[in-house]
N, C-alpha and C positions, 0 to 999 in steps of 0.2 A: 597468580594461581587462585581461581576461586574454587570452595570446595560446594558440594553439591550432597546430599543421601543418595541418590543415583543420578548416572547419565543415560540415556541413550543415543545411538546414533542413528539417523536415519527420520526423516522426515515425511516421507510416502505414510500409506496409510497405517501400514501395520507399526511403525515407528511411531505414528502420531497417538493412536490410540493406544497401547504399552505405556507412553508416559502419560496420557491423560488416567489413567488406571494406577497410577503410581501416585498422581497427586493427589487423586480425588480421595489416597487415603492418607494425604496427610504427610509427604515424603515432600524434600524439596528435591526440586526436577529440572533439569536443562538439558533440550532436546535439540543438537549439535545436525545442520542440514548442510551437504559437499556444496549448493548453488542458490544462488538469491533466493527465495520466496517470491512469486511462485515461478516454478520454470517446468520444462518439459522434458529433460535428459532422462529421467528416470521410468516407471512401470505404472506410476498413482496419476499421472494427468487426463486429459482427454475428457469428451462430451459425456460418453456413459459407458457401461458395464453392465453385459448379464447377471440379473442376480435373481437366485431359486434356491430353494431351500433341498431339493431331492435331487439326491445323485446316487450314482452307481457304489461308492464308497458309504458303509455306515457312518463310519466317522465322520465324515462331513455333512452326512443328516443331523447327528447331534449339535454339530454347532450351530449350522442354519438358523433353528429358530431361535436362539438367543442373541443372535446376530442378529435378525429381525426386528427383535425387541431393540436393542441398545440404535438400531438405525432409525426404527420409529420414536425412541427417546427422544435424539438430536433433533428430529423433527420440529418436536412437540417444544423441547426449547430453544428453537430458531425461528418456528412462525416458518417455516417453508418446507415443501416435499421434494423429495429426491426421488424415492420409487416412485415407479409406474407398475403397477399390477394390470398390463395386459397380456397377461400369456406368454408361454415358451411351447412353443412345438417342434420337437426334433423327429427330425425325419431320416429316411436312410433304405438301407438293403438290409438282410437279415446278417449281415458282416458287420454292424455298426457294434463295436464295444457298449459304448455309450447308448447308445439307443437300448439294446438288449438288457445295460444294467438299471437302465430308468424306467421298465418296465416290472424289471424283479424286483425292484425296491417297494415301487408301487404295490406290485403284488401282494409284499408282505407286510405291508404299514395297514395304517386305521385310516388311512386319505382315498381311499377309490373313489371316491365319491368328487375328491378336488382333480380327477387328471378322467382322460377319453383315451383309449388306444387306440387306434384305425387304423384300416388296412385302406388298398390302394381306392378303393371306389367311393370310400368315405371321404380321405381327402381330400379328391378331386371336389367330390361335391362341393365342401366346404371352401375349398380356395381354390376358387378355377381359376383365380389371376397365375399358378403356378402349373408349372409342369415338370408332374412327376413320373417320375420311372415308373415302368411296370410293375416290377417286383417290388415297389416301396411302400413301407407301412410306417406309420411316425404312432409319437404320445404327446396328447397335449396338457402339460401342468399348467392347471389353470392359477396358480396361487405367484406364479414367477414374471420376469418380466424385465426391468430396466430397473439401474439407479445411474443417477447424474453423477459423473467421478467428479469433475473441477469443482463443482458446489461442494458437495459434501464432504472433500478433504478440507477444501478451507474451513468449513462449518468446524470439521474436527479438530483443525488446530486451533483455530479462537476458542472452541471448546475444550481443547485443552491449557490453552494460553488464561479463560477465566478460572480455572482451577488452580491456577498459581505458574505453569509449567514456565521455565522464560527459554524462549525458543530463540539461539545463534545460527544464522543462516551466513553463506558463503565461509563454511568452516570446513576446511580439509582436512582429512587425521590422517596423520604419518605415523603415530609413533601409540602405542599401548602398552603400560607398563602394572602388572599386578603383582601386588608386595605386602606382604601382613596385612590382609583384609581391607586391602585399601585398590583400588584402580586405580591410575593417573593416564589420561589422554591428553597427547600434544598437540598441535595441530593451529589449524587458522588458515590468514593468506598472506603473502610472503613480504607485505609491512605491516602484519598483526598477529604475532606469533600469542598464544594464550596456552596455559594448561587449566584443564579441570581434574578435582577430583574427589572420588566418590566411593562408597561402601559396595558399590555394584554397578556393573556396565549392560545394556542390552542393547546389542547390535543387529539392525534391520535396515543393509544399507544396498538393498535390492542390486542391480547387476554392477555393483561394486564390490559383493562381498569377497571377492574373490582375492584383492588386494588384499582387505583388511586382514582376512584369514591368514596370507604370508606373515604379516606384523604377528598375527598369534599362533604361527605355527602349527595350524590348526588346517589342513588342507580337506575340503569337501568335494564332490563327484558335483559339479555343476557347473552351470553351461549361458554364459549370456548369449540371448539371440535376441537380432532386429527385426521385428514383426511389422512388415507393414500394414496401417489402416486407410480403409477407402472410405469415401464417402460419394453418394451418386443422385441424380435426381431420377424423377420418377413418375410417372402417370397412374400406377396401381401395383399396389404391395401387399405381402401380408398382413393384417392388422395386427400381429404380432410378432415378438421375439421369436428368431429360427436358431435351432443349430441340424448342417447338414452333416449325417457321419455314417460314412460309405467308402468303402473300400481304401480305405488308406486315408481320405479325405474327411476336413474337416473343417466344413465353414459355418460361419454364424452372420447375421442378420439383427439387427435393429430398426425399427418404426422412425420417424422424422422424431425428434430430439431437440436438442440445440441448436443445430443449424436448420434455419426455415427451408423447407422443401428439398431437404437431403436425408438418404438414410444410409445408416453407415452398415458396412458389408465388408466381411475379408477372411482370411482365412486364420488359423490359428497353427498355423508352419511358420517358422522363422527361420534367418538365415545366421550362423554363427559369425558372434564377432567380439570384440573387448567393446568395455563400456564406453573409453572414449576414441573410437575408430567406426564407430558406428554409422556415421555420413559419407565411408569409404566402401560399405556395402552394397554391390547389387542385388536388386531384390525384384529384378522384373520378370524373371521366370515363377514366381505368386502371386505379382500382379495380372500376367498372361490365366493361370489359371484360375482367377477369382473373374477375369472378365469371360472367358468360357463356360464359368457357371452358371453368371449369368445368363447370357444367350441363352443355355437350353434351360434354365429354368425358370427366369421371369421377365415373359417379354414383357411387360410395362414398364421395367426399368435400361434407364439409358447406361450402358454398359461402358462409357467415355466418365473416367473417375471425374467428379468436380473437386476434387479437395484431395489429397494424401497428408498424410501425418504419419508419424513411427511412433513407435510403442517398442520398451523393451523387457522382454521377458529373462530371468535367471532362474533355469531346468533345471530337475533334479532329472537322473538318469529312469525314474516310476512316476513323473510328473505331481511326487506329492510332497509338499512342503517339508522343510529340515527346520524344526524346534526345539531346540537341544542346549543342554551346558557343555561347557569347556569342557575337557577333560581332565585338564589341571589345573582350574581358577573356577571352581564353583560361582563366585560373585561374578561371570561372565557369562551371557546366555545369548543364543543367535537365532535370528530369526528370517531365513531366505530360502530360494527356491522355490519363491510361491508357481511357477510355472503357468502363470496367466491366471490363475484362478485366488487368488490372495485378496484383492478389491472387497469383495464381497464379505468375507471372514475377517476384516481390520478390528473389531470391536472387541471379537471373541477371538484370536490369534494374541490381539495386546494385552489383551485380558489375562492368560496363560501365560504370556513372557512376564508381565508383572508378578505372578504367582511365584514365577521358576525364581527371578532374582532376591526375590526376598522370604524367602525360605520357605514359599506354602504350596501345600498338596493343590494341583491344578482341579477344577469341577471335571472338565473333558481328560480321554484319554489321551495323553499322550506319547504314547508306543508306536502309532502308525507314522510319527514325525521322526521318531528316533533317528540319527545321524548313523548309528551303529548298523542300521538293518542291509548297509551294504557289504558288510563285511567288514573286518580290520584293516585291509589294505585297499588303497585307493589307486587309482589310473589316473591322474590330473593331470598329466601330461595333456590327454585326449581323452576327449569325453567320449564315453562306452555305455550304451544302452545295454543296461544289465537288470537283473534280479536283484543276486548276489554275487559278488566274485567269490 
């Protein structure tokens, strides 16, 4: 048994940063990962991530730019860059959610001046490598653009790792017990049985949470799906970050990257599955419609995938993250459903679960995370696109 001031579970980024936030004040930390370091099962791996500070949701404006900051920190003490500040242009029909709420946002911020709205004759002008609808008008945030995931999670864990945090990797948790202000997690691999325990637990165990949750009796509305990624070669692209959001659809776009003379493209639909059945899914009715996209929208690109990879995502039924405590174990606090968009927010999501466990009022709000805002009773039989019940 060793005992620990907190544990968290969960090694992805929001996991990683939570306990770097927890040592840096001085708490001893041990940060418990289900698979070796590094691996690819879970939602934190892969080349890159869009990341931008403006969205359609206020609250996620708020955190952006401190999230900005703590990614330029890591920078600044790594010696290396992750962002690329070249642009986000999302484009679309006048149906695009997202498109219509990145314009309102704009509208009401002090940033007019960082974004361009245009309609269809401006586009074209501007990127005649593509072809766009009629009817389509996009906005270009020029402040957005790319961050490198594989670098910058590792970056975060030796960054958290210098801060004292000591990180067990290939540790499974079966078992969760909280008892007079104390937590004790079981767990390991099945010739290394270990408990740890702690004054408070923070779980961020991406499309796993779903088990953990049964151990805490604690059932949430969400939904693992396997997202597949593309990568394609190319003759002429956009020179920057895209996302397409039109009529139901919703794809995104990245510039060459990490892989030489590939740029990654696909769509942000998944298909439902458990987290380890996920290589038992078919997923080629979104590969068909990301290679259709292509065709009618960027012939320079060779529309024959070079590279596939998965990606998995864990929904919320509003696609907006569940940040929340127990209900019955205050010294427990969760952190999942980031629904594809969690990457980006790791610094300032860890930030706020660090708060929640150890008794302090959070900087951001957190009400739009609340677990409650679905109602009292939940459908987890089957996941149900809802409001509220």
């Amino acid at each position: 048994m060793s005992f620990f001031d907190y544990i968290v579970v969960g090694a992805g980024i929001n996991g990683t940063w939570a306990a770097a936030h927890l040592a840096k004040r001085e708490h001893s930390v041990v940060l418990l990962e289900k698979f070796p370091l590094p691996h690819s099962r879970g939602s934190s791996h892969g080349a890159s991530r869009i990341i931008r500070k403006v969205y359609p949701q206020p609250f996620f404006n708020d955190m952006m730019g401190p999230a900005y900051q703590q990614w330029h920190e890591l920078e600044q003490e790594c010696g290396e860059k992750f962002i690329t500040s070249n642009g986000l242009l999302v484009f679309g029909t006048e149906t695009g959610d997202t498109l219509k709420g990145m314009i309102g946002t704009f509208e009401r911020s002090n940033n007019r001046d960082k974004c361009q709205v245009m309609g269809n004759d401006s586009l074209q002008r501007s990127y005649p490598m593509a072809n766009f609808e009629p009817s389509a008008f996009g906005i270009l945030d020029e402040e957005a653009g790319s961050i490198k995931a594989d670098k910058s999670l590792k970056a975060s864990i030796d960054h958290a790792k210098r801060h004292g945090v000591q990180v067990v990797d290939n540790y499974s948790v079966d078992g969760i017990i909280s008892h007079s202000g104390l937590v004790r997690v079981q767990g390991g691999s099945m010739n290394n049985r270990k408990e740890f325990v702690g004054r408070g637990l923070v779980i961020c165990p991406g499309p796993w949470a779903m088990d953990l949750l049964k151990i805490l009796k604690f059932p949430l509305p969400l939904e693992a799906q396997r997202v597949p990624v593309y990568y394609f070669k190319y003759k002429d692209f956009l020179p920057c970050v895209f996302i397409y959001d039109s009529n139901g659809d919703y794809f995104y776009g990245i510039p060459e990257n990490e892989y030489p003379g590939l740029l990654k493209l696909g769509s942000h639909e998944g298909i439902p599955t458990l987290a380890d059945s996920r290589d038992q899914v078919d997923c080629s009715a979104i590969k068909k419609k990301v290679i259709e996209f292509i065709k009618r929208t960027f012939p320079g690109v060779d529309p024959k995938p070079a590279v596939e990879e998965v990606c998995m995502y864990t929904v919320t039924p509003d696609w907006v993250p569940i940040i929340t405590r127990h209900p019955c174990h205050s010294n427990i606090v969760i952190g999942c459903g980031f629904s594809g968009t969690g990457f980006k927010l790791g610094p300032v999501t860890g930030e706020i679960l660090a708060d929640m466990v150890t008794g302090q009022t959070p900087k951001f709000d957190i009400e739009p995370f609340r677990h409650d805002r679905f109602g009292s009773v939940y459908q987890t039989d089957k996941f149900v696109h809802m409001s509220k019940l």
